[in-house]
Every structure is written in structure tokens, then in C-alpha cells.
C-alpha positions in Angstrom: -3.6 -18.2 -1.3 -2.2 -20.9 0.6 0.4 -23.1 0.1 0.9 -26.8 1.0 4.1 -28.6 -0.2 4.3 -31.9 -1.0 6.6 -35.0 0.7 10.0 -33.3 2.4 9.2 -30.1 1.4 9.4 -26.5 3.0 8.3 -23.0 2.2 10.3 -20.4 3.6 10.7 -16.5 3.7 14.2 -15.2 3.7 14.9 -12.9 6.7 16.0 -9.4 6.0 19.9 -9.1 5.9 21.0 -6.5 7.8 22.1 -3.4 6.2 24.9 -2.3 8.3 28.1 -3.2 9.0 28.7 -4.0 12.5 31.2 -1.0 12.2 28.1 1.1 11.0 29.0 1.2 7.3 25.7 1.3 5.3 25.7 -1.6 2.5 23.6 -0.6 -1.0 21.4 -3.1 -2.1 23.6 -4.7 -4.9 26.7 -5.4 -2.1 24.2 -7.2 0.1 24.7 -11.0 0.2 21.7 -13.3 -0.1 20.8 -14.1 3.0 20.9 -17.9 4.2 18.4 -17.2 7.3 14.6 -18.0 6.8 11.3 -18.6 8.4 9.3 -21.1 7.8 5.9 -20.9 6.7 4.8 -24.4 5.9 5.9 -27.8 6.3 5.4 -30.8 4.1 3.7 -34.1 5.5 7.4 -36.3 5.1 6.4 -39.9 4.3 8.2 -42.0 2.2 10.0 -40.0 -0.2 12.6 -41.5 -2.9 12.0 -45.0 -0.8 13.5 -43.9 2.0 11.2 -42.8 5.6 11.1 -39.3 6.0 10.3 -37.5 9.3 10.2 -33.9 9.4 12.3 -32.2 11.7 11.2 -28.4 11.1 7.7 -26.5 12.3 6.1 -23.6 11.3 7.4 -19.6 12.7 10.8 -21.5 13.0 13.9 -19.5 11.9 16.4 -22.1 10.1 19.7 -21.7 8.0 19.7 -23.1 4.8 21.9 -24.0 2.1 22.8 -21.4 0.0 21.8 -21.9 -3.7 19.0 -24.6 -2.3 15.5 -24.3 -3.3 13.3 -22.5 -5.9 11.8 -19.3 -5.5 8.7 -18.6 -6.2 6.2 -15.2 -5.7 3.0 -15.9 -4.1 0.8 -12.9 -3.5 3.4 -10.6 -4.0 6.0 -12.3 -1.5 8.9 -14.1 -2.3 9.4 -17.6 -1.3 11.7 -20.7 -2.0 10.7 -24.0 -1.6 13.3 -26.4 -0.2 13.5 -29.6 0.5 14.0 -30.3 4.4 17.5 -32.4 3.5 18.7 -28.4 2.0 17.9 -27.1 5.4 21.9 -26.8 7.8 20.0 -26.1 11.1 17.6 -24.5 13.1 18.3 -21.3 15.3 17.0 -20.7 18.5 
């Protein structure tokens, strides 16, 4: 199954946090923090959205950094995704 959002939306996959300390401390699951890096696996057309011209600014495979309790998560095929919309998305790291 595909999916194709709509206006200034984006579908992205959260990257997995690391579960170290960078002084090597192993972190359980329920200390991790939700991460706030993604990928993104597909972008909506932009257009006119709220009456105001939208470009998007994101591509697909890009990692980006998004706002922390943006979006809604959804399961697709067994994979968890949130859907955001581009204005929720802080930057994009290269």
C-alpha cells in the first residue's frame, strides 16, 4: 500500500534513537526519548493551502527534524508513520 498525502503534507518514518549513552550507558526502552529525526517517504503536491501558496521545500530519502508532538501517527503495513504537515517540519539535515 502506498501512500499519497494531500496539500502540505508529509509522511515520515522516525529514525531509531540511539540506545546508548555517549558514555556507553545502555538506555531501556521506557527511558528512551521520542525521537525528533525522520525520513521522509512522501511528499504532498503544496498548492494553495488555507489561501495562502505553498511550495514544498522537502524530497523524498531526506532526513529532517521535526517538531516534537507534530503530526499523527498512523500504521501502514505494519510500520509506523506520522503525517505532518511541511510548516511542523524545524529543518533538514545533511
Amino acid at each position: 500500500m502506498t501512500v499519497k498525502p494531500l496539500g502540505d503534507r508529509v509522511v515520515i518514518k522516525n529514525v531509531e534513537a540511539e540506545e546508548t549513552t555517549k558514555s556507553g550507558i545502555v538506555l531501556p526502552g521506557s527511558a528512551k526519548e521520542k525521537p525528533q529525526m525522520a525520513e521522509v517517504l512522501a511528499v504532498g503536491p503544496g498548492g494553495i493551502v488555507d489561501g495562502k501558496e505553498v511550495t514544498m521545500q522537502v524530497k523524498n530519502g531526506q532526513k529532517v527534524i521535526y517538531s516534537k508532538y507534530a503530526g499523527t501517527e498512523v500504521k501502514i503495513d505494519g510500520k509506523d508513520l506520522i503525517i505532518v504537515r511541511q510548516n511542523d517540519i524545524l529543518a533538514i539535515v545533511e
